[in-house]
C-alpha positions in Angstrom: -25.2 -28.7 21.6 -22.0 -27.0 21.8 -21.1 -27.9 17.9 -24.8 -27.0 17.0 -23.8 -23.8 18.3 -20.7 -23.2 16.8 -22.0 -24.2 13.8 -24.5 -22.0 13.5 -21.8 -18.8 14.0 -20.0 -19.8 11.0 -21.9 -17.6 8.7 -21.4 -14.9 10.7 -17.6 -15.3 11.0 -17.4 -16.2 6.9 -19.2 -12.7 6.7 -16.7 -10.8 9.0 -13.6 -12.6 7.4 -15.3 -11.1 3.9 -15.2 -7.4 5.6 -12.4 -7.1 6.7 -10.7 -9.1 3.4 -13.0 -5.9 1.3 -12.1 -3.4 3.4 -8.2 -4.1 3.0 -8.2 -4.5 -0.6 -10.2 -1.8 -0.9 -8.1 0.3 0.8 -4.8 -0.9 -0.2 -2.8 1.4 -2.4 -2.4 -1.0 -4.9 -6.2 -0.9 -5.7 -6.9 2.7 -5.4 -3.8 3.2 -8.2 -5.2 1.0 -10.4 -9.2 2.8 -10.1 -7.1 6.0 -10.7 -5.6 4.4 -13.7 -9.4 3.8 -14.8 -11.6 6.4 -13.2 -9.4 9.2 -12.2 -12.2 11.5 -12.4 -13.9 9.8 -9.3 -10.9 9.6 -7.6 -12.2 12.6 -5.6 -15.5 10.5 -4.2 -13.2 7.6 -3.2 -13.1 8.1 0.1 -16.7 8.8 0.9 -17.5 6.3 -1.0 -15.3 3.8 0.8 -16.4 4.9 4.2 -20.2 4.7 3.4 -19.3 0.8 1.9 -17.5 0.2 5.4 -20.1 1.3 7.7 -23.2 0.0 5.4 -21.8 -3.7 5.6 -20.7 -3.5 9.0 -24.1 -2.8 10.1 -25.7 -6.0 9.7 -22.8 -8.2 11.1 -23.5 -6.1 13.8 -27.3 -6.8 13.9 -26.7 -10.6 13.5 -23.6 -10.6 16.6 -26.4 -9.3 19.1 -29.4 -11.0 18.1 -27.5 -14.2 19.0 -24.9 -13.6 21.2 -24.4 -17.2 22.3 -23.3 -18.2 25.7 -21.5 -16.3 28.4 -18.0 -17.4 28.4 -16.4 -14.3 30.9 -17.9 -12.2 32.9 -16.0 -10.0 35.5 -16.3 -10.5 38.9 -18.1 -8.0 41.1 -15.3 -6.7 43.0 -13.7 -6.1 39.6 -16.5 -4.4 37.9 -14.9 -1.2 38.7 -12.0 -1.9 37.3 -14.1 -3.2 33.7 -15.9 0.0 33.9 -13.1 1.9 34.5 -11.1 1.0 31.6 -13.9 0.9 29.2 -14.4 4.7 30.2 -10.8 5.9 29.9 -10.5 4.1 26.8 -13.7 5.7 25.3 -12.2 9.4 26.4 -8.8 8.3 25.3 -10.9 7.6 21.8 -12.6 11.3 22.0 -8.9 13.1 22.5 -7.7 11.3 20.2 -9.7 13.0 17.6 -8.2 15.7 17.8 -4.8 13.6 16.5 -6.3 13.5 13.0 -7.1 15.4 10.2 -11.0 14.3 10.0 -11.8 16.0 7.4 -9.1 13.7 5.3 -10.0 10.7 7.1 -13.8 11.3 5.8 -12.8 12.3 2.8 -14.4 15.6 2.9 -11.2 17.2 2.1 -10.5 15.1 -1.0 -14.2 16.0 -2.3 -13.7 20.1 -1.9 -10.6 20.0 -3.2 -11.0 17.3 -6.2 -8.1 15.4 -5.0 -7.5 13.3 -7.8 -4.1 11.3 -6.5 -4.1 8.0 -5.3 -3.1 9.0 -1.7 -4.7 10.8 1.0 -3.0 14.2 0.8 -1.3 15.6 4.1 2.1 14.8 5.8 3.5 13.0 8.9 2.1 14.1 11.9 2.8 12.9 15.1 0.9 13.5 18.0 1.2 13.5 21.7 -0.8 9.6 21.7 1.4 8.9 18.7 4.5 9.3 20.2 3.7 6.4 22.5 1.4 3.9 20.3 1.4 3.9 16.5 -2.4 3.1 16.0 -3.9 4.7 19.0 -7.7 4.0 17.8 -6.6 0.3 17.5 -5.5 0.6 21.3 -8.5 2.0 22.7 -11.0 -0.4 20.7 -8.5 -3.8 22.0 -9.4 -2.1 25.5 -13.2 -1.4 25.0 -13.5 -4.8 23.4 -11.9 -7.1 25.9 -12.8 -4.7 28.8 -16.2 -6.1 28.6 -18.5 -9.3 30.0 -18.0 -11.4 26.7 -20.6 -14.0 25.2 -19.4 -16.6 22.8 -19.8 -14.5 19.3 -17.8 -11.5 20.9 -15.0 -13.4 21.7 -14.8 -15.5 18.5 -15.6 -11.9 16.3 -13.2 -9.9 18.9 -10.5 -12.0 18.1 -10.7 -11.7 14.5 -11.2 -8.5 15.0 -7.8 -8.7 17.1 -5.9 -10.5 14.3 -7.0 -7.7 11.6 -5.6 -5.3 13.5 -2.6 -6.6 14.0 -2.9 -7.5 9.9 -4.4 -4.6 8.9 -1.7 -2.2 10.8 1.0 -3.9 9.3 -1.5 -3.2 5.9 -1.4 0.1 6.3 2.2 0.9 6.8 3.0 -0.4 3.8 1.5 2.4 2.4 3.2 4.7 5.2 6.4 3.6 4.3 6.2 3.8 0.7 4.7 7.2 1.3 7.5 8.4 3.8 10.5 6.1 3.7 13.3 5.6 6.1 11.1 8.8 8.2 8.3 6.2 8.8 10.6 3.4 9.4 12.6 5.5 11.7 9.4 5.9 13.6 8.1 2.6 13.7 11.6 1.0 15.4 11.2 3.5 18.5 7.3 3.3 19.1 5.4 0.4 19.3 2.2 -0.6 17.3 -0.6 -1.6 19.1 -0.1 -1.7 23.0 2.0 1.3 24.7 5.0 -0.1 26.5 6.5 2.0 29.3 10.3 1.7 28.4 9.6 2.6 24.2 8.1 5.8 23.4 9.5 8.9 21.6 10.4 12.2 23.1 8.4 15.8 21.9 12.1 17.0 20.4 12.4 13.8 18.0 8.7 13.4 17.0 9.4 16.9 15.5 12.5 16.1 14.0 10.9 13.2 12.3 8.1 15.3 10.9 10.4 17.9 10.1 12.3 14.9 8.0 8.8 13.6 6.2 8.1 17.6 4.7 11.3 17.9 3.7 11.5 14.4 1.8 7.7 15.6 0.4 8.8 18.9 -1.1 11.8 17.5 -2.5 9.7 15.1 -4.3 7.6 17.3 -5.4 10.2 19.6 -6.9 
């Protein structure tokens, strides 16, 4: 019964090991240079258009994990349901400020599309925020807490974990691109903060997250001159 059931997730898993393979060769800076080598008059649309592709084939992987969610393999115990529910809540709020972090308007794309941003990379510089001075990928954080926080079935912990392991791939991913956008700034940065989970001894003060900013315009405008 237990290999019946396994069995029958495989599709499911095949289908989120296919997302999140798309979504990181479609967002990988080596394929976005080579459609602007192409079609660098839709260069503008390319981040709509990836974010529409992401959330259009993430939906029904979604549909599928809760129509058969397989057995309960953890559940928290009463006297710890506070403590579930309590996490899950400061992670969600932790998730709402850190909006605020981010140019949206870039991350959408809206930005590119006003502005006919024809390059290869998102335009804007190094910032570091207040969350980002403790955690590289704070959106990564809080959705690790929201997703483990939880009572867990069978499919959420098998899709969690990949979902773990691209996050831990896909970070590394996408600071590639950081680095080869920002240098020895970015790499400066990513030695004194840590990526996915804050730790309490490694986190970078107001004065140098400044500094290193400060660093990443003036490496930009001397690569634009």
């Amino acid at each position: 019964m237990a290999n019946d059931t396994l069995l029958s997730l495989v599709p499911l898993i095949l289908g989120f090991v296919a997302y999140f393979a798309l979504h990181s060769l479609l967002a990988s800076l080596r394929f976005k240079r080579w459609v602007h080598h192409r079609w660098p008059q839709i260069m503008h649309a390319y981040r709509v258009a990836y974010n529409f592709l992401a959330i259009t084939l993430l939906i029904p992987l979604l549909w599928f994990m809760r129509q058969a969610p397989g057995p309960l393999v953890w559940q928290w115990p009463e006297s710890l349901t506070w403590l579930s529910n309590g996490l899950t809540a400061a992670a969600v709020l932790g998730f709402l400020w850190s909006l605020k972090s981010y140019d949206n308007m870039v991350f959408l794309g809206i930005s590119q599309w006003r502005n006919r941003h024809k390059a290869a990379q998102d335009p804007g510089s190094l910032h570091i925020s207040t969350l980002h001075r403790f955690v590289r990928h704070p959106w990564y954080f809080f959705f690790l807490v929201i997703m483990w926080a939880q009572d867990l079935h069978l499919v959420q912990v098998l899709v969690y974990g990949l979902i773990t392991l691209y996050f831990v791939i896909g970070s590394r991913l996408e600071e590639r691109k950081l680095i080869a956008q920002y240098g020895k700034v970015y790499e400066d940065y990513r030695r004194q903060v840590p990526g996915l989970i804050p730790l309490p001894w490694k986190w970078l003060r107001k004065t140098e997250a400044r500094r290193l900013e400060q660093r990443a315009r003036e490496m930009m405008h001397a690569g634009g001159e």
